[in-house]
C-alpha positions in Angstrom: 0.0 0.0 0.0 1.5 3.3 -1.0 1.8 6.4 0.9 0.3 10.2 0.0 1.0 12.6 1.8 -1.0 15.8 1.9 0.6 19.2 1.5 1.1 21.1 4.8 2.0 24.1 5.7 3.3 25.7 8.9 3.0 28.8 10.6 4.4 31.7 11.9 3.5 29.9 15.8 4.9 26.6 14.8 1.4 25.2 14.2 0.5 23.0 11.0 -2.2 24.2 8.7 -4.0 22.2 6.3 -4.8 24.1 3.2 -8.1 23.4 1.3 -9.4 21.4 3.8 -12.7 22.7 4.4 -15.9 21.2 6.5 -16.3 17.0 6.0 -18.7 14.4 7.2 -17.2 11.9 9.2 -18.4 9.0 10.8 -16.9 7.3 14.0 -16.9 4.5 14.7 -16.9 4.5 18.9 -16.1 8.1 19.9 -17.2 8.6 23.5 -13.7 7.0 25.3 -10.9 7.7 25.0 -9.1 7.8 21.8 -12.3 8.5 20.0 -13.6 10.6 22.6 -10.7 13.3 22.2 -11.1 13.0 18.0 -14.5 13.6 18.3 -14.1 16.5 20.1 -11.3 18.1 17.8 -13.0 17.1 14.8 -16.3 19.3 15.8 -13.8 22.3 17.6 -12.4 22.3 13.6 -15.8 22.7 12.5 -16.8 19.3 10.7 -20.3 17.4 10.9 -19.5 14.4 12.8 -21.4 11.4 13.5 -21.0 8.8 16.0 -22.1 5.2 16.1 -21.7 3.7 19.8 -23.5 1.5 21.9 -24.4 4.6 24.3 -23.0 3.2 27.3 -20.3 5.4 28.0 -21.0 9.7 27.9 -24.4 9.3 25.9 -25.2 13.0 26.1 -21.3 14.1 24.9 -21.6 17.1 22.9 -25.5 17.2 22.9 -26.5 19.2 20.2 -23.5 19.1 18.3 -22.8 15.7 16.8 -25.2 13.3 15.8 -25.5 10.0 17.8 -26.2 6.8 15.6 -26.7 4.1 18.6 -25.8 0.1 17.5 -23.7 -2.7 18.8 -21.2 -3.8 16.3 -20.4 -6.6 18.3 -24.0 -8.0 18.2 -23.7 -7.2 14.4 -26.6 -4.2 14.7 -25.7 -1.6 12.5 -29.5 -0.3 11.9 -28.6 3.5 12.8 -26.4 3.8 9.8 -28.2 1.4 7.6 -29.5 4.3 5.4 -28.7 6.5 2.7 -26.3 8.9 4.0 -23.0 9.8 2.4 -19.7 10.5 4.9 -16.4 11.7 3.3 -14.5 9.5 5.9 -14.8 6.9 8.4 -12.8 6.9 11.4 -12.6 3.1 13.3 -11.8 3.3 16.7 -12.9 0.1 18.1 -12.2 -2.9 14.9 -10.7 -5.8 16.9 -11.9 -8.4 14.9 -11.9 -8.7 10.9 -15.7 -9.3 11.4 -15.9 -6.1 12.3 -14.7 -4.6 9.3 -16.6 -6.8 6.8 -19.7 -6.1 8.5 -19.2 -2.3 8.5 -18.2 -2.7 4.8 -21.5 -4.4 4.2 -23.3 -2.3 5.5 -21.7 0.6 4.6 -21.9 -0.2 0.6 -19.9 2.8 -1.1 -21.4 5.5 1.5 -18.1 6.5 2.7 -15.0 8.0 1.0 -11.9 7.3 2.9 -11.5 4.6 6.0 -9.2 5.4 9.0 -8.5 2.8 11.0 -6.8 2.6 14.5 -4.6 -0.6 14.9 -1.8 -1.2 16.7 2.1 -1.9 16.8 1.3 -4.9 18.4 0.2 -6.0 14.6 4.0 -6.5 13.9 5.2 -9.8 13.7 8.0 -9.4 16.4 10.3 -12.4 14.6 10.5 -10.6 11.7 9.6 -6.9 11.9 11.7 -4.1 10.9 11.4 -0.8 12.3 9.6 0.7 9.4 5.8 0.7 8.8 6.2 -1.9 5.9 7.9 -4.6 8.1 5.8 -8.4 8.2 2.6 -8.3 10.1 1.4 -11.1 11.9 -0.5 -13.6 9.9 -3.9 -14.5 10.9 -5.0 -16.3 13.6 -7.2 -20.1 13.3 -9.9 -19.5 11.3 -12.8 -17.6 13.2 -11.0 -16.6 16.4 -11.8 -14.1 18.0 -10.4 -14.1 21.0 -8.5 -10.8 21.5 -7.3 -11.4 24.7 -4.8 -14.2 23.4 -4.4 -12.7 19.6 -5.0 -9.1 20.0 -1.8 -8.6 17.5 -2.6 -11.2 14.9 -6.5 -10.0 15.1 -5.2 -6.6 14.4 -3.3 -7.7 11.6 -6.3 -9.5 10.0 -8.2 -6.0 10.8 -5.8 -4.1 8.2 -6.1 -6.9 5.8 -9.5 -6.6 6.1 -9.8 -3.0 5.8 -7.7 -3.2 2.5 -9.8 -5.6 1.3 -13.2 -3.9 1.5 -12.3 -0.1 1.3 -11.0 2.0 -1.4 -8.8 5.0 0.5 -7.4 3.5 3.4 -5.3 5.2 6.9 -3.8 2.3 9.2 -2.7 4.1 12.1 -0.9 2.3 14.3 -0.2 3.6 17.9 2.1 2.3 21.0 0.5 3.2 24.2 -1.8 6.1 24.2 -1.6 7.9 27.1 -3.8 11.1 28.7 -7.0 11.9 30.1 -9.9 9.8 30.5 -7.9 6.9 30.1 -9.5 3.7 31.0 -6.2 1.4 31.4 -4.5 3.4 34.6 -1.7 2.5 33.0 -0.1 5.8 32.5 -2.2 7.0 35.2 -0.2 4.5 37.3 2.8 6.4 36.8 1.4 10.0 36.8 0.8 9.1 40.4 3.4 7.2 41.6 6.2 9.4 40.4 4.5 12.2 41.8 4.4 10.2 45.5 8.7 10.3 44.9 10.6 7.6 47.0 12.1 3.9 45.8 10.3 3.4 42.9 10.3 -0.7 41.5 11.0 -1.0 37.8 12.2 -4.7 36.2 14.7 -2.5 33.7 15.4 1.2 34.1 17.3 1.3 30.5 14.6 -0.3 28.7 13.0 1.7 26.1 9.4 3.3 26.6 7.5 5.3 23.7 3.7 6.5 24.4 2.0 9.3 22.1 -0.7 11.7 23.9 -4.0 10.5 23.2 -4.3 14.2 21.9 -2.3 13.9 19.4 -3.0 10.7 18.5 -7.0 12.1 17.7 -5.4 15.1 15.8 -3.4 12.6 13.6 -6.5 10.4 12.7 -8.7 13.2 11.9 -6.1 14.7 9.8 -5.7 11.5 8.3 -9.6 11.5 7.0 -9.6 15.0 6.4 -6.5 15.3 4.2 -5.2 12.6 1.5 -2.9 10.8 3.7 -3.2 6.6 3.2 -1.4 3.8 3.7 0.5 2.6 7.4 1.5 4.9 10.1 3.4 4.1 13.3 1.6 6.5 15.7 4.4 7.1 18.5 5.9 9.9 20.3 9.9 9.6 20.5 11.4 7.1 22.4 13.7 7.0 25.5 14.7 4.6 28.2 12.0 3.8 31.0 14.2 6.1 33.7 14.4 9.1 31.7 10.8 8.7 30.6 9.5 8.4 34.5 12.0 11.3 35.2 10.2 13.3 32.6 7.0 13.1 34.4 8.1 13.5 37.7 7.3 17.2 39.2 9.4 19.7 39.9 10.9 19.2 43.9 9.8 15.7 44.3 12.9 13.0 44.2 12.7 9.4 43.1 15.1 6.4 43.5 14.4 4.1 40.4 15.0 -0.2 42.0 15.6 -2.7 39.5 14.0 -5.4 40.8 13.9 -8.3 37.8 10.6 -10.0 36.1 10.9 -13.2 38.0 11.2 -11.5 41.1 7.7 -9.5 40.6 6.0 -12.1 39.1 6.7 -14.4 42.3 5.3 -11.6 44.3 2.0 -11.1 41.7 2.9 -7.9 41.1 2.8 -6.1 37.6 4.1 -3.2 36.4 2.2 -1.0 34.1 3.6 -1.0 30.8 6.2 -2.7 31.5 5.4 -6.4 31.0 8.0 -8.8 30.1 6.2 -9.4 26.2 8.0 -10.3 23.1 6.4 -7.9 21.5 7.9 -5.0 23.6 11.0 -3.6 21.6 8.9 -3.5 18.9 6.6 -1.0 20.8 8.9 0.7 22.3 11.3 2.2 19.6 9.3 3.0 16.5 10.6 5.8 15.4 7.0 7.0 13.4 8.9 9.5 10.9 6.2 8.1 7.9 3.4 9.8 10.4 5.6 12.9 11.1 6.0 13.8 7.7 2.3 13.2 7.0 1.8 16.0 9.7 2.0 14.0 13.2 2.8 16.2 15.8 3.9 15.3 19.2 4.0 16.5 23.0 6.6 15.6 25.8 6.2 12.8 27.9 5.5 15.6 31.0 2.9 17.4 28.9 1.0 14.5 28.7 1.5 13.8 32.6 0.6 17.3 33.8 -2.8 16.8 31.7 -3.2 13.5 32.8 -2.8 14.6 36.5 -5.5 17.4 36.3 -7.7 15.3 35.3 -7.2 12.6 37.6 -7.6 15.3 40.2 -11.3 16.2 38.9 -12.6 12.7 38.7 -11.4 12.5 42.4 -8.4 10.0 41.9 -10.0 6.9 42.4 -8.6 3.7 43.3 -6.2 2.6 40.6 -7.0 -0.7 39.0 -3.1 -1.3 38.0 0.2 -1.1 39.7 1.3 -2.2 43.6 0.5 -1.0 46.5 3.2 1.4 48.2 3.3 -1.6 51.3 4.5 -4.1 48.1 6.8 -1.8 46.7 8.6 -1.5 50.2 8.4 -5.3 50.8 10.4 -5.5 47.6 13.4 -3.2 48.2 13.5 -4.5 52.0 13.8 -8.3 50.4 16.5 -7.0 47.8 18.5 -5.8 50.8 18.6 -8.5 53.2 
């Protein structure tokens, strides 16, 4: 799949502008969490007509009055709102974890759409063989009619983009690393935000190994500038890369001081703890050090590692900080580095 990459220009404050780009109908699919909750919102704040197709469980009401909500369940195969005769310029795909999913939004779809964004993944790389380019080997595709994406999530992806090729004319694969920012539902990120913030001996299984997130910000802005603009073809969508110590020193604030432990997989494992975006995968090097310069030049821009954190701590501090799903206690931490020493 070839590459296009729309003419941009930037200005005088360092933004980029997209020339000739003017107001287009786009359809989400999911777009109230998350990743396609913050597109969503930047595609309306540049004055498009959005529409968004979700099951309505999560912020039914967001932006009342300003986009149109399609309700359906995609996994259940009900794709009656959209069933009809309307014509979108783009369709953003937020949520395809399955080829199924494509196929069925192809179907029912049938021509009403011009260009297809889809969010993958890195994790779509096959990690014996991939390159750090966007044109490396994917994975193939799992046993006929898994769908389990839990145990495949990388091969399903794969089999997402082939599917997407397959069944759509002007095609965006974004793929991203971790996403990272407010309102995320993972606590990953938000795992760190917090703990680096707390200061003290911190646990990590490898303070030099490489860690590369994107803002889930920027990531939006990409996608809609994808389906606004003629970019197509793959994009690694990933921030720069450093080691896991000088990312968490990134996002630690000002006047607190942290001790990075190493303390090695086996050892957490033993004690059932796991670290946030740090397991001990095959697949990691391949996450970790993309260096996205395809995306880039298609207009990707990108904020620091503590950007992200300061955003993601506000808003952590107005949903109340609630108890953290991911990560060890402080008490496990301590029972660590106490062992280590004795």
């Amino acid at each position: 799949m070839g590459t296009v990459i729309a003419q941009v220009l930037v200005t005088a404050d360092g933004q980029v502008a997209i020339p000739g780009v003017g107001v287009v109908r786009l359809l989400f699919i999911g777009g109230t969490s998350f990743i396609g909750r913050h597109s969503v919102e930047l595609a309306v704040g540049d004055g498009h007509e959005v529409t968004v197709f979700h099951r309505g469980r999560t912020n039914p009401g967001l932006l009342a009055g300003k986009i149109d909500h399609r309700l359906g369940d995609r996994d259940a195969g009900d794709y009656a709102s959209i069933d009809e005769g309307v014509w979108w310029d783009a369709v953003i795909d937020v949520c395809a974890y399955v080829p199924r999913h494509v196929h069925q939004l192809a179907d029912v779809l049938g021509g009403r759409a011009g260009r297809y964004v889809q969010v993958s993944s890195v994790s779509a790389y096959d990690p014996a063989q991939a390159a750090m380019h966007e044109d490396s080997p994917l994975y193939g595709d799992p046993a006929a009619g898994t769908e389990d994406v839990s145990a495949f999530y990388g091969p399903l992806k794969a089999a997402c983009e082939r599917a997407a090729a397959a069944r759509f004319g002007e095609v965006a694969l974004v793929r991203p690393a971790y996403v990272c920012g407010p309102y995320d539902p993972t606590d990953s990120f938000t795992y760190w935000v917090r703990r680096m913030a707390e200061g003290g001996e911190v646990v990590v299984p490898d303070a030099s190994a490489p860690m590369q997130i994107i803002d889930v910000r920027d990531l939006g802005a990409f996608l809609v500038r994808c389906a606004t603009t003629a970019a197509a073809g793959a994009f690694d969508g990933v921030g720069p890369f450093a080691s896991t110590a000088s990312m968490l020193a990134e996002i630690t604030p000002p006047g607190v001081t942290a001790h990075l432990v190493e303390i090695d997989a086996a050892t957490l494992a033993a004690a059932g703890i796991t670290l946030p975006m740090m397991d001990d995968d095959p697949n990691d090097a391949i996450i970790s050090s993309r260096p996205g310069s395809r995306a880039r030049a298609a207009g990707l821009t990108t904020r620091t590692a503590a950007e992200t954190a300061d955003a993601t701590r506000r808003w952590d501090d107005e949903r109340g900080r609630p108890l953290l799903t991911k990560g060890p206690t402080r008490e496990q931490e301590a029972t660590l580095v106490r062992a280590l020493r004795t």
